[in-house]
TILOTOR-288434 format. One line per field, with one value per atom (N, C-alpha, C): x, z, y. Coordinates in pm, whole numbers, plus 50000, padded with zeros to 5 digits. Example, Ala and Ser with C-alpha at 12.3 -4.5 7.8 and 13.67 -1.06 7.14 Angstrom:
# residues 2
px	c(51319 51230 51320 51285 51367 51290)
pz	c(50780 50780 50780 50708 50714 50787)
py	c(49431 49550 49670 49775 49894 50003)
***
This chain:
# residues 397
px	c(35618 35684 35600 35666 35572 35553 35443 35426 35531 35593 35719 35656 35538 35425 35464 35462 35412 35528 35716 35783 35809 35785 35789 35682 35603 35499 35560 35664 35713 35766 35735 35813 35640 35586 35461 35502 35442 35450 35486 35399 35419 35553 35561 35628 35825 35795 35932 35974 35865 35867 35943 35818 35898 36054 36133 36264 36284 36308 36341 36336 36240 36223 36337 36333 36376 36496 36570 36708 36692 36595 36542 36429 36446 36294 36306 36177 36108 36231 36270 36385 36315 36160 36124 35979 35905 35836 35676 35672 35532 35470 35338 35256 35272 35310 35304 35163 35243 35072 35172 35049 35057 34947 35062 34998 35062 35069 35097 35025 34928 34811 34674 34650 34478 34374 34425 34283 34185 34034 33953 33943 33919 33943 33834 33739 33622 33534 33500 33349 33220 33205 33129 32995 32920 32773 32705 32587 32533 32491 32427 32303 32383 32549 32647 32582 32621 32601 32458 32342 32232 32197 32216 32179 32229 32355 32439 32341 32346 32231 32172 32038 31893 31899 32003 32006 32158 32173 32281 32207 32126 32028 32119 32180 32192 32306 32413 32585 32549 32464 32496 32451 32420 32401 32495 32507 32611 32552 32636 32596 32613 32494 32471 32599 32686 32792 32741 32648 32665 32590 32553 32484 32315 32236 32123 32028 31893 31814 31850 31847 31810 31963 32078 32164 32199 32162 32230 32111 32004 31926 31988 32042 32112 32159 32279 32383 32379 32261 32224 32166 32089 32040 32158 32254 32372 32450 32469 32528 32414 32317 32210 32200 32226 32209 32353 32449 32573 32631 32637 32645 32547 32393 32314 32298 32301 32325 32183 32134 32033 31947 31823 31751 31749 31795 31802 31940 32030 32169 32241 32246 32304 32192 32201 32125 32134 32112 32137 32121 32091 32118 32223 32271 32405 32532 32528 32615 32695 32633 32636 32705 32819 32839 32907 32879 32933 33080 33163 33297 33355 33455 33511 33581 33549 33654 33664 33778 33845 33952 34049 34150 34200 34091 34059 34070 33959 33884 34031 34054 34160 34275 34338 34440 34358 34229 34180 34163 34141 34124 34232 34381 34480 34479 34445 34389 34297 34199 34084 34034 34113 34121 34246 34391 34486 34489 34455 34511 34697 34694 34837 34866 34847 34920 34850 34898 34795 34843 34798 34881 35027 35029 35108 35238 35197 35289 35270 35342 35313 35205 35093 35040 35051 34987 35057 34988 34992 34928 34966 34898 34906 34895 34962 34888 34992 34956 35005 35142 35216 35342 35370 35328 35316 35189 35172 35043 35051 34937 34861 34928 34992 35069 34977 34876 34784 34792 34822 34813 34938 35046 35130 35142 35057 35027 34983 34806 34775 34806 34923 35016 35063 35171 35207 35135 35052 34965 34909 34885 34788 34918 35011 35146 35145 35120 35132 35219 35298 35420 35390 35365 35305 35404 35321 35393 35365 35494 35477 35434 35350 35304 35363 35402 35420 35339 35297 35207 35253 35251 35347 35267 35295 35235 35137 35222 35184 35073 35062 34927 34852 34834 34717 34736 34861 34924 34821 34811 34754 34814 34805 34926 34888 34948 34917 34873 34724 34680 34762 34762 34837 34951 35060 35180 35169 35081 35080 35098 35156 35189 35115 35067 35010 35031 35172 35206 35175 35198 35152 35046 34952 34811 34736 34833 34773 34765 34882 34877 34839 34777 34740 34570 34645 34508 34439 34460 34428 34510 34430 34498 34370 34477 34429 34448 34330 34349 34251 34318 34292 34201 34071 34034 33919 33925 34032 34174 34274 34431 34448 34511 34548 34713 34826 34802 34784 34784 34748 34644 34513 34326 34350 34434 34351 34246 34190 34055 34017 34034 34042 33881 33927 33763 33702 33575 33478 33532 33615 33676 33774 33867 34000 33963 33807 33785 33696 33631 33577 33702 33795 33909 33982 34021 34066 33933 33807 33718 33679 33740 33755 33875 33993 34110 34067 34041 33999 33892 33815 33710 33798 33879 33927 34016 34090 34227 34188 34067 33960 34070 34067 34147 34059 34028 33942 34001 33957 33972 33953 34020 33942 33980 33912 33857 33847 33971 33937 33905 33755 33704 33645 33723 33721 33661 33766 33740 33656 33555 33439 33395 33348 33290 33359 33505 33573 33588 33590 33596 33579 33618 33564 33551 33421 33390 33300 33338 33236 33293 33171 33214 33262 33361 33442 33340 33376 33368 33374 33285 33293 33292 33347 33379 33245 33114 33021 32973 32955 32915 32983 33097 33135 33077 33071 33010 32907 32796 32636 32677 32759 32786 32811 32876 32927 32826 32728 32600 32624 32730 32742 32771 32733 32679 32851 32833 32930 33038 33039 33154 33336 33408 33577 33569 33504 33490 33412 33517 33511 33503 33347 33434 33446 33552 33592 33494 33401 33342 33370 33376 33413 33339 33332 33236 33343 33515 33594 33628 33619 33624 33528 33409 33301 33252 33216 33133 33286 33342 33471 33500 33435 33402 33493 33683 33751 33740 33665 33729 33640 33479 33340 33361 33509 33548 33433 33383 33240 33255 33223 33208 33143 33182 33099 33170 33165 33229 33075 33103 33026 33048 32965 33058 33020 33095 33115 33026 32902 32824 32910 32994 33083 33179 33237 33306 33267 33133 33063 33033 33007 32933 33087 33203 33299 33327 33325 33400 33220 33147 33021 33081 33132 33161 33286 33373 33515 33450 33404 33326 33279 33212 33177 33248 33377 33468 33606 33600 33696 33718 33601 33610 33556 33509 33457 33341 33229 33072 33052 32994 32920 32859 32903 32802 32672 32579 32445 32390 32437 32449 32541 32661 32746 32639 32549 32516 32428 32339 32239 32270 32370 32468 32494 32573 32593 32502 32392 32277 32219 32242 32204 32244 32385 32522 32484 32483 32401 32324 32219 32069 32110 32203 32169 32281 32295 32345 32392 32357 32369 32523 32526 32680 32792 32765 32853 32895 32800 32815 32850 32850 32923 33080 33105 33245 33308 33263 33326 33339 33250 33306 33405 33419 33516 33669 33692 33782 33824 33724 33727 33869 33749 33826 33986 33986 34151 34216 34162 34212 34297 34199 34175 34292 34252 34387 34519 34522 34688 34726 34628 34674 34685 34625 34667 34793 34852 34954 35077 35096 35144 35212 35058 35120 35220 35244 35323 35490 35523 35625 35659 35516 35592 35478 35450 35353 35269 35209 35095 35011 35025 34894 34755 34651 34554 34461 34445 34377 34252 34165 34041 33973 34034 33943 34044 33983 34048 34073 34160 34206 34370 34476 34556 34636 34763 34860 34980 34995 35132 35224 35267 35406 35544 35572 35702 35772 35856 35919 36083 36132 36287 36323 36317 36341 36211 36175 36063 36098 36201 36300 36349 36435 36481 36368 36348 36194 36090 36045 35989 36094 36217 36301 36317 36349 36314 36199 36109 36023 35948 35980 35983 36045 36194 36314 36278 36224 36262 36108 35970 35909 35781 35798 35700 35581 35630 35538 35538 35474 35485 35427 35491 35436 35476 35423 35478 35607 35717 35774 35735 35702 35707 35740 35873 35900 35870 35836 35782 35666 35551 35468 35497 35612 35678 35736 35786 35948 35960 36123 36195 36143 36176 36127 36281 36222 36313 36467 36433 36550 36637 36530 36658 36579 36528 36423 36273 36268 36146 36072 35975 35866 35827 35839 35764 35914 35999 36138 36099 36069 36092 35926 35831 35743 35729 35570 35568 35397 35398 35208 35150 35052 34995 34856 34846 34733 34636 34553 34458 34361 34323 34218 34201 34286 34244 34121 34097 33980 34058 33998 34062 34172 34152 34265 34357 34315 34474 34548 34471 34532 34626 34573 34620 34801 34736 34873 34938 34959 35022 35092 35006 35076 35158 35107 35205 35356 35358 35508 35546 35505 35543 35606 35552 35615 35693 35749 35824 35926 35892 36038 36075 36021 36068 36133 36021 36065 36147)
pz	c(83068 83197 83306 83411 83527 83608 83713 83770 83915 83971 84058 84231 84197 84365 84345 84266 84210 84216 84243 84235 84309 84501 84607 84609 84495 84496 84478 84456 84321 84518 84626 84716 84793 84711 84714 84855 84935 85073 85004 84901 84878 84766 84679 84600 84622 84780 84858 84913 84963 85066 84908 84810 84711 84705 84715 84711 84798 84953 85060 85017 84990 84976 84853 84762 84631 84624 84738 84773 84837 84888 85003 84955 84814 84812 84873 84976 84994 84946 85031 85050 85102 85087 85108 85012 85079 84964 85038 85121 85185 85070 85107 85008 85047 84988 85048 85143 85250 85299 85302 85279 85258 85373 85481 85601 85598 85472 85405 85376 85278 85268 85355 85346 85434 85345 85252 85166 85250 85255 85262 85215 85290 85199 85236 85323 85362 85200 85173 85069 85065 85010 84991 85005 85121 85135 84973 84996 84818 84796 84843 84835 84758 84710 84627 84466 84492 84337 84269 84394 84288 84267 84372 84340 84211 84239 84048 83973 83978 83825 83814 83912 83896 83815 83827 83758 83666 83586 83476 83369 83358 83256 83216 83353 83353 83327 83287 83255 83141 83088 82959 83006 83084 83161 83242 83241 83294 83422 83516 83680 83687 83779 83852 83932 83945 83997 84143 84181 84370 84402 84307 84367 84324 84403 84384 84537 84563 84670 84775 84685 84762 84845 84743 84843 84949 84890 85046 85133 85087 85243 85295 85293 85313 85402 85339 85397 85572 85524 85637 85729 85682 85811 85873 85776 85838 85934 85895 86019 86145 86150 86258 86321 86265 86349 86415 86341 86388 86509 86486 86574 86639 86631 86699 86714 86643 86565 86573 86618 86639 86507 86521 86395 86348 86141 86090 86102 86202 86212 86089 86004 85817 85742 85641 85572 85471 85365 85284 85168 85120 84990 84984 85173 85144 85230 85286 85368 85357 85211 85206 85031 84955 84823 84828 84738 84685 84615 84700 84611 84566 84483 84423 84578 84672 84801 84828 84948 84994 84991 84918 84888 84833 84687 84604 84677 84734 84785 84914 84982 85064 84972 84862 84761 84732 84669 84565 84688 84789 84926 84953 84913 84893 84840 84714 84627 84664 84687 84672 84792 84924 85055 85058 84986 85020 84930 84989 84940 84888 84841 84802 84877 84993 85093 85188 85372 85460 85603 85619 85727 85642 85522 85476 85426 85453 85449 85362 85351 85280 85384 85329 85407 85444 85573 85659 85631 85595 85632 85677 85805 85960 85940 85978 85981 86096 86143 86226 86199 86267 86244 86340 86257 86093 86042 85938 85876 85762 85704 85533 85440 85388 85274 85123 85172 85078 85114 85250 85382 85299 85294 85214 85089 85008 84879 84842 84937 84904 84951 85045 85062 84980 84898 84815 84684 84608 84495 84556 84679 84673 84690 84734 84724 84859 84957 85131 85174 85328 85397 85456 85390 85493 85637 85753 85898 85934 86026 86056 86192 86278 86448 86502 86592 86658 86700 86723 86726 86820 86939 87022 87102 87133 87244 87379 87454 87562 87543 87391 87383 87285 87325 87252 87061 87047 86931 86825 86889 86848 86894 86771 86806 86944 87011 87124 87067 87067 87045 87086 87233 87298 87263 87181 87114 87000 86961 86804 86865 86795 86870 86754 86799 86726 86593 86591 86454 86306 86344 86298 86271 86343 86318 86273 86261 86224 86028 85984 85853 85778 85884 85858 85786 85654 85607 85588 85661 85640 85787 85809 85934 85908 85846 85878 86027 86045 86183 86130 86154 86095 86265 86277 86377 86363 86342 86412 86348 86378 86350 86275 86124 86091 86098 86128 86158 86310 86421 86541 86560 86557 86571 86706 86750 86843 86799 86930 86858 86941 86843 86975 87035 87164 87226 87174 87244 87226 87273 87358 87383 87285 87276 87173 87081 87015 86904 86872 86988 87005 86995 87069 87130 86976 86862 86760 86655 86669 86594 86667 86755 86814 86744 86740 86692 86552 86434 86311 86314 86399 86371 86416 86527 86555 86471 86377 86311 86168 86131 86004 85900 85955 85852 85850 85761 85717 85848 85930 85946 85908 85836 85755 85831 85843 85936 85876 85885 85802 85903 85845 85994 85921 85793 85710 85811 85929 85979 86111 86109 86225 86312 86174 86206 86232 86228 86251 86391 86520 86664 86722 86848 86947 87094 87132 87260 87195 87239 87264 87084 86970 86924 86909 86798 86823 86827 86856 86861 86722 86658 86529 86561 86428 86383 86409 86341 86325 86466 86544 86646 86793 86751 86807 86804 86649 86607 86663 86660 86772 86842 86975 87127 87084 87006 87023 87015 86938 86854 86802 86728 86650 86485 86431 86315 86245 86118 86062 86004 86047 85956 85984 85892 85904 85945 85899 85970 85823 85798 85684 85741 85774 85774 85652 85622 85497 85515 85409 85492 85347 85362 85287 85291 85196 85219 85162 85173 85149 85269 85373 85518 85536 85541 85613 85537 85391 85346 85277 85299 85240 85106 85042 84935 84851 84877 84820 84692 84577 84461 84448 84456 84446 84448 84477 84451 84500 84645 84701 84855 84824 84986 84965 85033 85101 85174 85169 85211 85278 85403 85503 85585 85579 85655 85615 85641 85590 85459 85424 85333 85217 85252 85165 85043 85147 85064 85018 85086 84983 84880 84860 84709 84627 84681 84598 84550 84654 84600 84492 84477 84372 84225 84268 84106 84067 84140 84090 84031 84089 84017 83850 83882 83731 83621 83636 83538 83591 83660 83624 83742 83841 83928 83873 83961 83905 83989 83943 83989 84007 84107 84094 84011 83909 83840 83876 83799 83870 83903 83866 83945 84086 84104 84229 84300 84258 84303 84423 84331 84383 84509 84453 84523 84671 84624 84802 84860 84805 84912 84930 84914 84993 85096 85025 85168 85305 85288 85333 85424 85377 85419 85511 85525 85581 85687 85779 85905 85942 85904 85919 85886 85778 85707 85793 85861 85926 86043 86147 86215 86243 86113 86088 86076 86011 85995 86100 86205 86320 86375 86349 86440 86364 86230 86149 86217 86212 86287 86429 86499 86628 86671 86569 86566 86569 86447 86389 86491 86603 86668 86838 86871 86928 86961 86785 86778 86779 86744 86741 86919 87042 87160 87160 87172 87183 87104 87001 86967 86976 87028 86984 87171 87267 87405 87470 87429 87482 87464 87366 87315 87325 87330 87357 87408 87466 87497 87383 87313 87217 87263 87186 87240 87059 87170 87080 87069 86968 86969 86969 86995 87020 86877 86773 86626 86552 86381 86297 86267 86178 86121 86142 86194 86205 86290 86319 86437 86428 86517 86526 86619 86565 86674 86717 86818 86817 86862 86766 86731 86736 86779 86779 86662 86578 86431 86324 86299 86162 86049 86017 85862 85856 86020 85973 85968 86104 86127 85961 85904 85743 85646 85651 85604 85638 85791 85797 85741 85791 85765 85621 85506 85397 85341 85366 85318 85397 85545 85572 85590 85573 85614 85474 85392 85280 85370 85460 85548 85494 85432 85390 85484 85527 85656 85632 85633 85611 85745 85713 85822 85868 85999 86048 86012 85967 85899 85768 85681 85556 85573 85691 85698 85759 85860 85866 85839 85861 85849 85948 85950 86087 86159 86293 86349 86379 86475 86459 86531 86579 86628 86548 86432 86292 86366 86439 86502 86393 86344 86259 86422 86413 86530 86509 86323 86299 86305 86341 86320 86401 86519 86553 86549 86459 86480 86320 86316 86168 86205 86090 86105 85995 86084 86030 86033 85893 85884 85853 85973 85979 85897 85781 85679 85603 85636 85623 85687 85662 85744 85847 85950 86027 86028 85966 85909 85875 85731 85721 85810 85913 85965 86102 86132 86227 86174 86053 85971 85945 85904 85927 86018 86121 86269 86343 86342 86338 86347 86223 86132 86168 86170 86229 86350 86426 86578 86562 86476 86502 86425 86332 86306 86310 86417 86459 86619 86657 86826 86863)
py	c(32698 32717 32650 32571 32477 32597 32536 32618 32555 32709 32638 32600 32658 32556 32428 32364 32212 32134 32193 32119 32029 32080 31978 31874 31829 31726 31616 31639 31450 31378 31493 31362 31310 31250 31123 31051 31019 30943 30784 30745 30581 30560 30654 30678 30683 30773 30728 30623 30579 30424 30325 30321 30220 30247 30375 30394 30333 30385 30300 30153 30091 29948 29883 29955 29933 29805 29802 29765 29636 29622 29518 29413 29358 29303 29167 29068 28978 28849 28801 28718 28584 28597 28458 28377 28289 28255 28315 28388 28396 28504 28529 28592 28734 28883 28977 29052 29063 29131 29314 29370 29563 29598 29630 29681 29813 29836 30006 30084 29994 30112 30139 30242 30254 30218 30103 30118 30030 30036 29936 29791 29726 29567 29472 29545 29503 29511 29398 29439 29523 29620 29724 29668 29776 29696 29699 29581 29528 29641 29770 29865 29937 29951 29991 29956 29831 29841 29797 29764 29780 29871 30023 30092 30206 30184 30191 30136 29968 29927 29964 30028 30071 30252 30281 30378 30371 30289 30276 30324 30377 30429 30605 30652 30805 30853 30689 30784 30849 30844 30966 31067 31111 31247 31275 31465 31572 31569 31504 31535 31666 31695 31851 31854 31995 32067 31996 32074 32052 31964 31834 31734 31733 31684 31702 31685 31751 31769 31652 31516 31420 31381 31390 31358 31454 31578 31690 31684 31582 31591 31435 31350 31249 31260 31378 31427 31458 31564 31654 31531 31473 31346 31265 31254 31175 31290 31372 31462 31482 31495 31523 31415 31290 31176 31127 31124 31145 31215 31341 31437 31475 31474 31480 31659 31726 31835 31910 32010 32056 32084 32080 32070 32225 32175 32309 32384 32296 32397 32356 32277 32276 32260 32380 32411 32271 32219 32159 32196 32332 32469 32520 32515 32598 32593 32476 32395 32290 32253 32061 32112 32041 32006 31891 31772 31687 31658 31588 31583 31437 31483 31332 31295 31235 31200 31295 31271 31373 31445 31347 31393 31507 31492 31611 31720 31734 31902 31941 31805 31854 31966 31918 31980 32094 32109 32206 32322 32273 32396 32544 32427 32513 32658 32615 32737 32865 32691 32806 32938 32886 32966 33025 32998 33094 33206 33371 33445 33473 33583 33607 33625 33703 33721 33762 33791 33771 33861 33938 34023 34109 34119 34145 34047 33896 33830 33687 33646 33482 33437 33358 33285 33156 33156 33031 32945 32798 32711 32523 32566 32491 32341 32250 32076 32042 31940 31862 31752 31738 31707 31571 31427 31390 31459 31447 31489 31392 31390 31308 31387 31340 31457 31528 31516 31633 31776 31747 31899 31954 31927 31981 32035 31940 32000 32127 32062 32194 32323 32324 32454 32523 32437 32438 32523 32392 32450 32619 32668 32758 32862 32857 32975 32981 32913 32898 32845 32878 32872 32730 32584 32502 32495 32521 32521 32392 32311 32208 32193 32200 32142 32034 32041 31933 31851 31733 31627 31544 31558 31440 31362 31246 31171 31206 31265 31348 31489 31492 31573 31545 31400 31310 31320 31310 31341 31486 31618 31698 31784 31929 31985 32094 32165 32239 32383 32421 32552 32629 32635 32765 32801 32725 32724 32876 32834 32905 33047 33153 33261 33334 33531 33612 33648 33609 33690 33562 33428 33291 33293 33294 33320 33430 33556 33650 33651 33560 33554 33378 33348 33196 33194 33105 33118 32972 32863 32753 32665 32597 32523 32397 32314 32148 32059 31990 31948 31752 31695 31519 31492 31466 31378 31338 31192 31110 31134 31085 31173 31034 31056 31016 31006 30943 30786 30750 30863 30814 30753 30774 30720 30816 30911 30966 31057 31113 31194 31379 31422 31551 31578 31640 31698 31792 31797 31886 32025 32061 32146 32257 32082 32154 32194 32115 32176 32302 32341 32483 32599 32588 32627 32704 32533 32595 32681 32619 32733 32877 32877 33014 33126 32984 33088 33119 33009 33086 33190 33189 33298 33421 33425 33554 33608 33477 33541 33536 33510 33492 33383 33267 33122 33049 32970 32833 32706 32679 32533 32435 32330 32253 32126 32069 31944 31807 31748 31591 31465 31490 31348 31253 31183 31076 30956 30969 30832 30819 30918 30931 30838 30740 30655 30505 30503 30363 30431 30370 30402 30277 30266 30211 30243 30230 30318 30444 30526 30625 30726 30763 30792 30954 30956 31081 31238 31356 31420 31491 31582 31612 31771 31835 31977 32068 32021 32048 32042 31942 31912 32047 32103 32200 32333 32361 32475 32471 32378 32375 32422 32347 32424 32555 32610 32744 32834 32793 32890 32983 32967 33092 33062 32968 32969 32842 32861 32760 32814 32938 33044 32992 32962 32966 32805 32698 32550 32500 32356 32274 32169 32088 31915 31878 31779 31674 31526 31487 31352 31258 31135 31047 30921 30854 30735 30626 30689 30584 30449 30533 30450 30395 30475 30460 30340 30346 30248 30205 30165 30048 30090 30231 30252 30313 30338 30449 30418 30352 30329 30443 30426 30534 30703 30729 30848 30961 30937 31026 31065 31201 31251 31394 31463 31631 31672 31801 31937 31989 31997 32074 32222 32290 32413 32524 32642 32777 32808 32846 32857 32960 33041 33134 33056 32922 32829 32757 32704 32575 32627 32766 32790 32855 32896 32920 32792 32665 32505 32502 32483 32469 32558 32712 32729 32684 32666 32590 32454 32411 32223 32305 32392 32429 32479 32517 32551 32418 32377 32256 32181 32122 32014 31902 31796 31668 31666 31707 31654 31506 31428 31310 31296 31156 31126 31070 31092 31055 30898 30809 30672 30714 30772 30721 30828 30911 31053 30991 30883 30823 30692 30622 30548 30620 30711 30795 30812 30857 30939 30785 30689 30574 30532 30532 30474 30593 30720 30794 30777 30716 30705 30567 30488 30371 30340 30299 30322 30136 30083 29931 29866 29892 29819 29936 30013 30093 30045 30000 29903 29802 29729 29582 29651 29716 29769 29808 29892 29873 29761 29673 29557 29470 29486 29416 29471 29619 29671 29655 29611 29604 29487 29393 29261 29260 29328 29317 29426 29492 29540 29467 29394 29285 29189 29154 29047 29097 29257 29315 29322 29377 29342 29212 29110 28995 28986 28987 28932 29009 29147 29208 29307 29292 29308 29204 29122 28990 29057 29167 29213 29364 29439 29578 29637 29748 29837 29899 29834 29820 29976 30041 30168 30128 30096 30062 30162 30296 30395 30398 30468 30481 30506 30524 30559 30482 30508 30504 30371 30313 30172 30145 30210 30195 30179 30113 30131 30185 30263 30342 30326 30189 30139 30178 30239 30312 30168 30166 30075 30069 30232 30267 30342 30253 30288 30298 30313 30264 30227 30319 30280 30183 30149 29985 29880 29913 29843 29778 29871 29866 29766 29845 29697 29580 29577 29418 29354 29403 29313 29319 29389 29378 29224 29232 29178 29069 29036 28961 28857 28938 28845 28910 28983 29009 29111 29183 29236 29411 29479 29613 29734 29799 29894 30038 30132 30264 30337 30373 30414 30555 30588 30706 30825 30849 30944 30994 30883 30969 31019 31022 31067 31236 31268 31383 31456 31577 31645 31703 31706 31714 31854 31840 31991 32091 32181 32309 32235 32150 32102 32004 31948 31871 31725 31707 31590 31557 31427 31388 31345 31373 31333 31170 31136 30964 30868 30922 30838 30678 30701 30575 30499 30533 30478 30383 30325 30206 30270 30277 30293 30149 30083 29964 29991 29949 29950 29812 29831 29667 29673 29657 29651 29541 29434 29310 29252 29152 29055 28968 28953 28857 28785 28673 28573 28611 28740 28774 28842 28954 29040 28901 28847 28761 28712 28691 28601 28726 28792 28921 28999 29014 29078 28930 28804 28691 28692 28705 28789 28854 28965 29087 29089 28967 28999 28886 28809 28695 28789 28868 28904 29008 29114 29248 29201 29118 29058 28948)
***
């Protein structure tokens, strides 16, 4: 017998788009460009894979569950220097565990933080509306009411705290919050984000915090989860950041990141790894706590992004009111439509773009919030991204 959490999974964000598309293929001879996916396409700094070789000696060894000394002091230096994080405020015994990405721990969270029930009721759990469709999952998998937020323009596409009413929050056991926002790049404050670790501490829910893309910005960088909890001084309790070294170091194949936070959950996510998660193996183990340790190739990457940001105002203000976000790798063009929008330029110019709406669902009013937008994603190099957005505006404009 399946388990009946698991049935709303088969609707996959890319998995639909191929439907949508299915009908419409590439009606010309250009090369496809996929300004669909967020993968990295920048080349992984070298310190990747020698430091794999120098220890290819150790795949026959069982990676340690929560990592080892050296990378959770990595860790901890990369958050202190990052956030600038007062010395000693993350432990690295009991703050810091190692995960396959983020994706993972985003889903396995589901579980592992929703009770059966919460105030007496199904429990709630919160994301932003669009959201990354893991936020859904792991609703799902854990037996939770996923609630959809509204996410709109006019409030820096994040949903409005003061909205959430007592009885919502009183049985909410998880509330995902993306910043930088995936697919906006906006970035919430130091404020909003005290504001919401105020509400989980009062209504006792996990916040879990996906700030994958910290470090892609331009201007002043974002504001972090952790970096809140300091101001507050009151310790790391009901607060998860998600960190990834898929953005940061160009690295999503390396399957590596950390769970920061709440010392109660880091060591419940440590014994779940031991009866059936995926530990770092001890090459990528060593690998990370490098990427880690080094601050350089991070820098070049923003400016790789910068670039391809650059060139989308230039090519792209001549035609519509371009909003160029302050984080992240992507653009979110309200475009009218997105659905048609994605078809044309499939069919008509080999151009692949995610539409707005499959990243949502509709609100109380029967309204999708991503209907009229296209989220692009610039992770090409220069050249291509140029030849790409090109297209794009010759045959949307």
């Amino acid at each position: 017998m399946l388990n009946p959490n698991l049935a709303p999974l088969g609707h996959y964000t890319f998995a639909r788009l191929n439907e949508v598309l299915a009908d419409c293929p590439p009606r010309v001879n250009e090369p496809p460009i996929l300004f669909s996916l967020g993968e990295p396409q920048k080349p992984t700094p070298s310190i990747l894979a020698e430091t794999i070789a120098a220890h290819d000696d150790q795949w026959n060894r069982y990676p340690p569950p929560i990592g080892d000394e050296a990378f959770r002091d990595a860790v901890v230096g990369w958050l202190h220097r990052r956030f600038d994080l007062p010395e000693g405020f993350v432990d690295p015994a009991r703050n810091v565990v190692p995960v396959p990405g983020t994706r993972e721990p985003l889903y396995q969270i589901g579980f592992l933080c929703t009770p059966p029930e919460k105030a007496g009721k199904r429990p709630a759990v919160l994301m932003p509306n669009p959201f990354y469709h893991v936020y859904q999952g792991a609703a799902m998998v854990g037996g939770g009411e996923p609630v959809y937020l509204p996410a709109h323009a006019e409030n820096n596409f994040l949903p409005v705290l003061e909205d959430l009413d007592e009885d919502l929050l009183a049985r909410t056991a998880l509330f995902f919050l993306c910043t930088p926002a995936n697919p906006q790049g906006t970035t919430a404050s130091a404020d909003y984000l005290k504001r919401a670790i105020e509400l989980a501490r009062e209504h006792d829910f996990v916040l879990a915090l996906d700030e994958c893309y910290c470090e892609i910005y331009r201007g002043a960088p974002p504001v972090g989860g952790l970096e809140a909890c300091a101001a507050l001084g009151q310790g790391l309790d009901n607060v998860l950041s998600f960190q990834s070294l898929s953005k940061r170091s160009s690295a999503p194949g390396l399957r590596s990141g950390f769970l920061a936070g709440d010392a109660r959950i880091i060591e419940r996510y440590g014994q779940f790894v031991t009866f059936g998660g995926s530990p770092l193996p001890i090459p990528v183990l060593h690998a990370s706590t490098a990427l880690w340790n080094d601050d350089v190739h991070v820098v070049e990457n923003r400016a790789y992004y910068a670039e391809n940001f650059r060139l989308a105002e230039e090519i792209l203000r001549p035609h519509m009111d371009v909003f160029i976000p302050p984080a992240g790798f992507f653009l979110w063009l309200d475009v009218g439509d997105g659905m048609a929008a994605a078809r044309r330029l499939w069919s008509a110019a080999a151009i692949k773009t995610l539409p707005g709406s499959l990243m949502a669902r509709d609100d109380s009013h029967g309204r999708n919030p991503g209907e009229p937008y296209l989220r692009v994603a610039l992770v090409y190099e220069p050249e291509k991204t140029e030849r790409g957005l090109r297209r794009l505006a010759e045959t949307l404009f």
